[in-house]
C-alpha positions in Angstrom: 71.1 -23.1 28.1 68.1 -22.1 29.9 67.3 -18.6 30.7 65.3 -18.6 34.6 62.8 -16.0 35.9 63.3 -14.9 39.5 60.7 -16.1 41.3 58.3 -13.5 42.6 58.7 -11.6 46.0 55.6 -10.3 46.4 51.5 -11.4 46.4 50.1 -11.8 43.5 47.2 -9.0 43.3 44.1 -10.3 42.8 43.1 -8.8 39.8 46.4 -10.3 37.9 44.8 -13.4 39.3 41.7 -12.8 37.6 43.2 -11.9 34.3 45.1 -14.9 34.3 42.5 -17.0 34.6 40.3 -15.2 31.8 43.5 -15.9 29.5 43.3 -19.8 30.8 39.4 -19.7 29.7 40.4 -18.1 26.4 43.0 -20.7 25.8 41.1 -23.3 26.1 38.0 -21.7 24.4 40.4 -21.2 21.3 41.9 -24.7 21.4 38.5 -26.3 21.7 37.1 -24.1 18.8 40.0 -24.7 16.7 39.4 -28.5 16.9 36.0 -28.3 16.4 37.0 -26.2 13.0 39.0 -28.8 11.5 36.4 -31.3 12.4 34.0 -29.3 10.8 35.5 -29.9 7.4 34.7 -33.5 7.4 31.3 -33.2 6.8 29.3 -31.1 4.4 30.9 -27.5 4.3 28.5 -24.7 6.4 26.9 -22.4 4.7 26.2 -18.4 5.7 24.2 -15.9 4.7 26.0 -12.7 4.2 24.6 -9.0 5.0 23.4 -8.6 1.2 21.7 -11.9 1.2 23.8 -13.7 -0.8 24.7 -17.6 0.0 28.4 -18.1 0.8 30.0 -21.8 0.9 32.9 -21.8 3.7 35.7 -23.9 1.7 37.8 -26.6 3.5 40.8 -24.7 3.7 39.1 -22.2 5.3 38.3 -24.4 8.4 41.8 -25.9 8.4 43.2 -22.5 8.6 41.2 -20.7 10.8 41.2 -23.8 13.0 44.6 -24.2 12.9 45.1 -20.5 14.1 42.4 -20.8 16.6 44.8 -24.0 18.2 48.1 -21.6 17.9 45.7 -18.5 20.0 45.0 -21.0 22.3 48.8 -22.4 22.7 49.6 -18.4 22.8 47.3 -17.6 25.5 48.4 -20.9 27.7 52.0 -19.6 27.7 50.9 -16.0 28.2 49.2 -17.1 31.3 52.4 -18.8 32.0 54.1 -15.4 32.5 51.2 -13.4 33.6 50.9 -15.6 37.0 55.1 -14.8 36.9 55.3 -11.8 37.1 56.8 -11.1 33.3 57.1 -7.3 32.0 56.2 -9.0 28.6 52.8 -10.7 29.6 51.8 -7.2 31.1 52.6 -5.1 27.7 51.2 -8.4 25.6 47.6 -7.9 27.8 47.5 -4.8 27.6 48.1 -4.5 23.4 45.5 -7.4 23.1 42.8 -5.7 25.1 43.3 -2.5 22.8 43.3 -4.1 19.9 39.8 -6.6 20.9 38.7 -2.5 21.8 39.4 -1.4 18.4 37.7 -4.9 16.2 34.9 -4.3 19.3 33.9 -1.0 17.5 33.3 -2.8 14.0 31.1 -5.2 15.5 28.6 -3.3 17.8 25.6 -4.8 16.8 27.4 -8.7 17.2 28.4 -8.2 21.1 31.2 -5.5 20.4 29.8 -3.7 23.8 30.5 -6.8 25.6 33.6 -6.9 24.5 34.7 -3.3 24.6 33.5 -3.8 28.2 35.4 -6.9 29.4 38.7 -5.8 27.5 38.4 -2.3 29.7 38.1 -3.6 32.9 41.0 -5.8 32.3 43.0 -3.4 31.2 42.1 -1.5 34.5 42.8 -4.3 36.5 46.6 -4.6 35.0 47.1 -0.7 35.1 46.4 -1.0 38.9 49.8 0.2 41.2 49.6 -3.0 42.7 49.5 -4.8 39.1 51.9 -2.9 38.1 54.4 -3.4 41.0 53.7 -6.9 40.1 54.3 -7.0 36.1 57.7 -5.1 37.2 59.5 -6.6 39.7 61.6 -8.8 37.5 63.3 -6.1 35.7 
């Protein structure tokens, strides 16, 4: 039993088509840094250098995890492509929740390239508040 989307009636706007293809790039920007995590492990465990100065040892399981995760994201974003280039109400509220909260983290890390990312995650949630992005993320309701 298979539950079908109606295909969409209209053009796609071009800034859905944008979006769509930034969540593509982050896909595979989280798959290929979640392989690379795991990999990681193999060898000699990184070491940081926390704020305070103090040495920290990233453990094993910490890479597998996080790596793990990273592979999931990416698998996540793939599928939420998937619906964005469909048309889905759900991709639409998904986008727009993930852009606030990379706003929110972008604040606690101003100095690290927050700006950058408070920046990027406005404009796309301009681009899928647009009339025409919204006729789009609502048609097949």
């Amino acid at each position: 039993m298979s539950v079908e989307m109606n295909m969409p009636t209209m053009k796609r706007p071009g800034g859905v088509t944008v979006v769509g293809f930034l969540i593509i790039l982050a896909a595979v920007f989280n798959i290929f840094m979640g392989v690379w995590l795991i990999f990681a492990s193999f060898g000699s465990n990184p070491e940081w250098t926390d704020a305070f100065g103090n040495t920290q040892t990233v453990s094993t399981f910490y890479l597998w995890f996080n790596g793990a995760l990273m592979i999931f994201l990416g698998l996540i974003y793939f599928w939420l492509s998937k619906l964005t280039f469909l048309g889905s109400h759900t991709a639409h509220m998904l986008i727009s929740l993930l852009a606030v909260l990379n706003i929110i983290f972008g604040l606690f890390a101003l100095g690290r390239g927050g700006f950058v990312s408070i920046i990027i995650n406005l404009i796309i949630l301009l681009m899928i508040n647009t009339a025409a992005a919204k006729a789009w993320f609502t048609q097949n309701i």
